[in-house]
N, C-alpha and C positions, 0 to 999 in steps of 0.2 A: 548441457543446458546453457542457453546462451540467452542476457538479460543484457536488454539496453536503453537506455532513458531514453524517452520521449514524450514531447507535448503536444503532438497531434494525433488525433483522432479524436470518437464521438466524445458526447458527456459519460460521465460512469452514473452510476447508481449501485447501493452497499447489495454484495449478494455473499459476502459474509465477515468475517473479524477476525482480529489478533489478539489475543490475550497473552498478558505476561512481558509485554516490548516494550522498548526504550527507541527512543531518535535514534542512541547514538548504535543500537544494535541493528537496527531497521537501514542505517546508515551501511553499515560493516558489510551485511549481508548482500544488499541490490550492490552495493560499490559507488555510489555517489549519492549528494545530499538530497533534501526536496528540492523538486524543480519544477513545480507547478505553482501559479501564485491562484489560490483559492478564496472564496469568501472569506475576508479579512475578521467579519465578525463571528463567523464560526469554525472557521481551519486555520489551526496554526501550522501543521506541516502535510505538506501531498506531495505525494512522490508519483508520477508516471510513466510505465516502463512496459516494454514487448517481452515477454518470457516464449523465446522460440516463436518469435513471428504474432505471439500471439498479446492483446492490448489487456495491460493489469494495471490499478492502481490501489495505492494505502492513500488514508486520508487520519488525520486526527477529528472530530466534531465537537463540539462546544468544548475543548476541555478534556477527552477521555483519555487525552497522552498523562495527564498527570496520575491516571491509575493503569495505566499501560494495556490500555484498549486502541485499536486502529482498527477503521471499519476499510473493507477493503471490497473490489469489484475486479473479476476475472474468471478464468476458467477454476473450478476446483483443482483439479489434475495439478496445474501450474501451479499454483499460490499453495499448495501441497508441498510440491518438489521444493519450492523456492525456502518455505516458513517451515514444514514439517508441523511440530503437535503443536504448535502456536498456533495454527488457524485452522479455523473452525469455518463451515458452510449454513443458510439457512436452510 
């Protein structure tokens, strides 16, 4: 599996979440910090990344890092591989 930051491509939109995460584990795991600069009054941290070619992102919203929720947008398959029982799909 082969993960690498980036900020281009389309918009995301949440097609599902992380429960149980920290920045700094969310940090650990992709290998680099956020690097998305997001709506400043609702995202404190968004991360955007290709997991094997393919476009994923985490995002914090109003707030939900402080109970270790991240809503995230991707393939399941990937953000599977990547998070494991930490994420969940709609």
């Amino acid at each position: 599996m082969k993960i690498v930051p980036t900020t281009e491509g389309p918009g995301t939109h949440k097609t599902g979440q992380l429960n149980s995460m920290t920045v700094a584990r969310i940090n650990e795991i992709l290998g680099f910090t956020p690097n998305v600069d997001d709506d400043p009054f609702k995202v404190k941290y968004s991360w955007q990344f290709l997991v094997d070619g393919e476009l994923c992102a985490v995002w914090d919203w109003k707030g939900s890092h402080s109970f270790g929720q991240f809503s995230t947008y991707g393939p399941c398959s990937k953000l599977i591989e990547v998070f494991g029982n930490s994420y969940s799909s709609y």
